[in-house]
C-alpha positions in Angstrom: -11.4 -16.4 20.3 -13.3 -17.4 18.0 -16.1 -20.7 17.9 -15.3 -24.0 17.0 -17.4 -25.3 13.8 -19.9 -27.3 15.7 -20.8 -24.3 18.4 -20.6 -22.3 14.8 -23.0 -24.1 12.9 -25.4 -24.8 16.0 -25.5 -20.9 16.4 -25.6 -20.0 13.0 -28.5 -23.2 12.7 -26.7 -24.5 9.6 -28.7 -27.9 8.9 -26.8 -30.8 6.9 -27.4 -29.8 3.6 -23.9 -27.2 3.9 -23.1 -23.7 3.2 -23.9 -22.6 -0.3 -19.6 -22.9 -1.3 -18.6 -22.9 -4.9 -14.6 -21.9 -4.1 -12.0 -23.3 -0.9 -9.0 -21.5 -1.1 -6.6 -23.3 1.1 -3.2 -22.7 2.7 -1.1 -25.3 2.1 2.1 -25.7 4.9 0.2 -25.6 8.3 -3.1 -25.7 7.0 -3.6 -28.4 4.5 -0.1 -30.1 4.5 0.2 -32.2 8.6 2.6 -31.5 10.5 5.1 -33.4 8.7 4.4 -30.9 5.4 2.6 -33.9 4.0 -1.3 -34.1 2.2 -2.8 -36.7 4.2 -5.4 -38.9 2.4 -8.0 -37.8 4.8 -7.3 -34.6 3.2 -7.0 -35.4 -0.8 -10.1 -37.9 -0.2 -12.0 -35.1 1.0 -10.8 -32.6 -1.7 -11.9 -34.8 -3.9 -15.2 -35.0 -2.8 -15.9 -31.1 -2.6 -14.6 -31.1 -6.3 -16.8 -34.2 -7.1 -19.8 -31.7 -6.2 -18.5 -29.1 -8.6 -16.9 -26.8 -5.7 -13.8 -24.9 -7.2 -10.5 -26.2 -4.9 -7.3 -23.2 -5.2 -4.2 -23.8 -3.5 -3.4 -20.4 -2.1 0.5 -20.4 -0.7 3.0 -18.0 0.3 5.4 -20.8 -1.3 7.2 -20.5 -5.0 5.3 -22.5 -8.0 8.5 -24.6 -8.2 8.5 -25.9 -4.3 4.8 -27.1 -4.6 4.7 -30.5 -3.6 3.9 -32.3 -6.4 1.4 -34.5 -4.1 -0.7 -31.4 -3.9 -0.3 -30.3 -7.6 -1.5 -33.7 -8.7 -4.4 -34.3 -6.7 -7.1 -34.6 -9.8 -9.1 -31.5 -10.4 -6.9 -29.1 -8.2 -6.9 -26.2 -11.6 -5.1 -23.4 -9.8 -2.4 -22.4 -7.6 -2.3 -18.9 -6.0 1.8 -18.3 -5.1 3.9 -16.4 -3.6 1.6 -14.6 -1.4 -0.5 -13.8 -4.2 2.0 -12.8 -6.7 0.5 -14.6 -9.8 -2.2 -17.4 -10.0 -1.0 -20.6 -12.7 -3.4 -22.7 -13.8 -2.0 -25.7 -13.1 -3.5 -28.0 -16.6 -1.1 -26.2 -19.0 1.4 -23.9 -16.1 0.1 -20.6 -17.7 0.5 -17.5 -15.6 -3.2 -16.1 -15.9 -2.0 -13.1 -13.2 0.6 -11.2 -12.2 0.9 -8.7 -8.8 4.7 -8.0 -8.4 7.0 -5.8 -6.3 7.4 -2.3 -7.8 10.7 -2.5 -7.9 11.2 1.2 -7.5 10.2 0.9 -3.9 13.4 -1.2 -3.2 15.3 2.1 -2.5 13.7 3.1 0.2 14.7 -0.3 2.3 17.7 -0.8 0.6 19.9 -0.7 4.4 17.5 -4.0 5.1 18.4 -6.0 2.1 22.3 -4.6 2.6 22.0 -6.0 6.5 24.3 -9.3 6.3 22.7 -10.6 9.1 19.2 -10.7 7.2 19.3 -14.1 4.6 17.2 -13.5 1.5 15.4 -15.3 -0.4 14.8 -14.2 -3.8 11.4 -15.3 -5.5 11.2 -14.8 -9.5 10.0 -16.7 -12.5 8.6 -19.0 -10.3 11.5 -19.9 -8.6 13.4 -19.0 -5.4 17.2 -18.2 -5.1 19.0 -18.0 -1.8 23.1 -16.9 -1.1 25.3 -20.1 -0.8 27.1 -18.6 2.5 23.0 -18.3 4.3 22.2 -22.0 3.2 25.3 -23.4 5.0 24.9 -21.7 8.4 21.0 -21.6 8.3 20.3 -22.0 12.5 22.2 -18.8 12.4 19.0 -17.5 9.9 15.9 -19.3 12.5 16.2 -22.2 10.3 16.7 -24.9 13.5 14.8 -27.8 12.8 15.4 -30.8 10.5 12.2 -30.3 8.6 12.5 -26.9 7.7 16.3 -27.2 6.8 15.4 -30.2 5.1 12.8 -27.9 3.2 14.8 -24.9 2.5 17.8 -26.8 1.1 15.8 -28.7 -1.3 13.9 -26.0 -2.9 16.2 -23.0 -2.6 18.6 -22.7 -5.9 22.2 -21.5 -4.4 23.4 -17.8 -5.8 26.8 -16.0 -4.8 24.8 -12.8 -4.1 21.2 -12.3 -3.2 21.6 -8.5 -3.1 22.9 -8.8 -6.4 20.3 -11.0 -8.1 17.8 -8.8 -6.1 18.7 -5.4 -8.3 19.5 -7.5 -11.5 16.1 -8.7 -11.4 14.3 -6.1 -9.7 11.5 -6.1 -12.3 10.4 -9.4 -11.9 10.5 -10.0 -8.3 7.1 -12.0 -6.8 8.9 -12.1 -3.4 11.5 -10.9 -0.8 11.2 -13.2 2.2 14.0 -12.3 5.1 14.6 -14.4 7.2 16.6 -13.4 10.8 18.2 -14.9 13.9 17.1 -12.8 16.4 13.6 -11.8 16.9 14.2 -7.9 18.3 15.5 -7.4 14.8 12.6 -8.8 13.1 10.3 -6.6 14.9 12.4 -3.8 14.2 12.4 -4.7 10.4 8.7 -5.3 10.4 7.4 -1.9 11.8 10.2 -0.3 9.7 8.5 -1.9 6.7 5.0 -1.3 7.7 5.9 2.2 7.4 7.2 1.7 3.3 4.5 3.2 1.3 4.2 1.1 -1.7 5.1 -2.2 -0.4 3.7 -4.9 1.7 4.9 -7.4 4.5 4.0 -10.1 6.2 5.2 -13.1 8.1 4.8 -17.2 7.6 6.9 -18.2 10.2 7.6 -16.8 13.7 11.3 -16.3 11.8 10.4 -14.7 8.4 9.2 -11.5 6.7 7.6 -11.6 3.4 7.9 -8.3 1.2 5.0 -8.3 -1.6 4.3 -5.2 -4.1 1.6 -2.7 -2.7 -1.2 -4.2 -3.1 0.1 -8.3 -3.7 -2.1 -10.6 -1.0 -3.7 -13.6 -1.0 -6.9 -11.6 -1.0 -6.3 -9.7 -3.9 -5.5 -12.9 -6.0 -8.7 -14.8 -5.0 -10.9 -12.1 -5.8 -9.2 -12.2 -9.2 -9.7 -15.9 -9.5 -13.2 -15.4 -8.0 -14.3 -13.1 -11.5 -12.4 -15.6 -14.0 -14.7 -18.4 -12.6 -17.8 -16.3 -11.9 -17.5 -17.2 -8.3 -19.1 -14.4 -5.7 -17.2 -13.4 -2.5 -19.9 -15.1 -0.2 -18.9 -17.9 -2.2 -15.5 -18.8 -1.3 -14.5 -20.2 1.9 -10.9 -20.1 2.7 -8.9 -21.7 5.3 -5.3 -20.4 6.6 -3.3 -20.5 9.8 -0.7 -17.3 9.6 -0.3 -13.7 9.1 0.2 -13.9 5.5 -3.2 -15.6 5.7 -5.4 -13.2 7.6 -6.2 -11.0 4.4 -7.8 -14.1 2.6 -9.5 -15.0 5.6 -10.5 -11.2 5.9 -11.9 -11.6 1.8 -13.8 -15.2 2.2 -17.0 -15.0 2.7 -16.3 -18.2 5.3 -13.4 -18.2 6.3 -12.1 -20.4 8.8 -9.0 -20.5 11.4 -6.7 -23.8 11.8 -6.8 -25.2 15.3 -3.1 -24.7 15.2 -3.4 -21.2 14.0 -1.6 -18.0 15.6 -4.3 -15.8 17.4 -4.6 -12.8 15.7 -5.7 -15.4 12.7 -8.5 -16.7 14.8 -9.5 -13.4 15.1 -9.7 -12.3 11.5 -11.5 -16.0 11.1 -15.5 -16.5 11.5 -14.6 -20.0 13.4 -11.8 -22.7 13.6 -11.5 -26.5 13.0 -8.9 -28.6 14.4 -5.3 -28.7 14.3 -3.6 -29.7 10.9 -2.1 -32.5 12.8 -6.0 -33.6 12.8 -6.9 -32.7 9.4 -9.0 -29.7 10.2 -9.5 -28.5 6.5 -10.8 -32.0 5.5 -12.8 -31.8 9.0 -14.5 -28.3 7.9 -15.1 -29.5 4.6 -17.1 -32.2 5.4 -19.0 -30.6 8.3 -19.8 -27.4 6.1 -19.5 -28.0 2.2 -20.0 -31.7 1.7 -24.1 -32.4 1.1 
């Protein structure tokens, strides 16, 4: 378990003056968005702030450009938006694709069983959009979709396709993202070491419901060094806050990186120490105790 910022800081003697951050690289649903997949003003005020001072703010998501909440993308200043796990980073003045890390999608053979399972639902993430099969989006409990927030979610950013298998292998080329998503969680497991296994593919998970399929070397991580060389940032630099698996290889990157309250375990281990609870507005809580001078 890692130390809260405070016990951090007062072992680490960090004085009031801050860490020496030029980049934050945040997470956005369980991280920066409360628990009602909202950006509090506590949070945008103190965004604003770090960016007042000249620090760098990315949004670094596992989500689609297109379901970005547009309170996020508007926020003043925000110039870049990691997606889809890492897939491509857009700046977000002009919607230019500055970087692209997609599935090979060569490496789809080898797991094509998975994406024929009909219990599986798949989402299908390309040109910055995300497609899902009409018959999954009417029955989604049956998918681990349960509650009203993250129906409500799905529905409203998920376009509706006959086929996702089909648009899968028509498409195969362009694909950012695979995200699974299953019923039961013995099958997930089994999916999840089975992909572990796939050379030339990666997977992760968002949601104690999903897998997320990424091209062999697509991360977070991977991204915001990217970003990090186009903006002469250094690794020590960046400080990065997340709260799930698909996290753990940014916070694994950052130089200070930094665990939600609310995150799963094996994130707090990857982290150096954790803030409070998105439900608290723990980003804006480590921003101002360790950026803000």
């Amino acid at each position: 378990m890692r130390m809260y910022i405070d016990d951090w800081k007062k072992a680490n003697v960090i004085d009031g003056e801050g860490l020496d951050v030029k980049l934050i690289a945040l997470d956005m649903d369980g991280t920066l968005l409360n628990e009602h997949g909202v950006l509090a003003e506590e949070s945008k005020e103190a965004l604003l702030k770090a960016m007042e001072q000249g620090v760098h703010v990315v949004i670094a998501t596992g989500r689609v450009f297109s379901a970005l909440p547009q309170d996020v993308v508007n926020v003043p200043g925000i110039e870049y938006a990691i997606t889809s796990n890492g897939a491509n980073i857009i700046r977000l003045e002009d919607r230019e694709t500055i970087y692209s890390n997609l599935i090979d999608g060569s490496k789809l053979d080898s797991i094509m069983d998975i994406l024929e399972d009909e219990t599986i639902m798949k989402e299908v993430f390309y040109d910055h959009q995300v497609f899902a099969q009409k018959s999954c989006l009417e029955h989604l409990e049956d998918y681990g979709i349960r509650t009203e927030k993250s129906q409500r979610y799905t529905l409203t950013t998920r376009q509706p396709v006959d086929s996702a298998l089909e648009l899968i292998l028509e498409n195969r080329d362009k694909l950012e993202n695979i995200n699974l998503l299953f019923g039961s969680e013995e099958r997930r497991q089994e999916v999840w070491k089975r992909l572990d296994a796939v050379e030339g593919i990666t997977a992760c998970s968002s949601m104690p419901y999903n897998l997320e399929i990424g091209g062999a070397t697509t991360s977070k991580a991977s991204a915001l060094d990217a970003l990090g060389e186009i903006l002469g940032v250094k690794k020590e630099q960046i400080m990065a806050c997340g709260d799930s698996s698909n996290d753990a290889a940014m916070l694994r990157h950052a130089g200070i990186s930094i665990a939600m309250g609310n995150a799963e375990d094996e994130v707090k281990a990857e982290a150096m120490m954790v803030t409070k609870t998105n439900a608290e507005h723990g980003v804006a809580y480590a921003i101002h105790k360790l950026v803000l001078k």
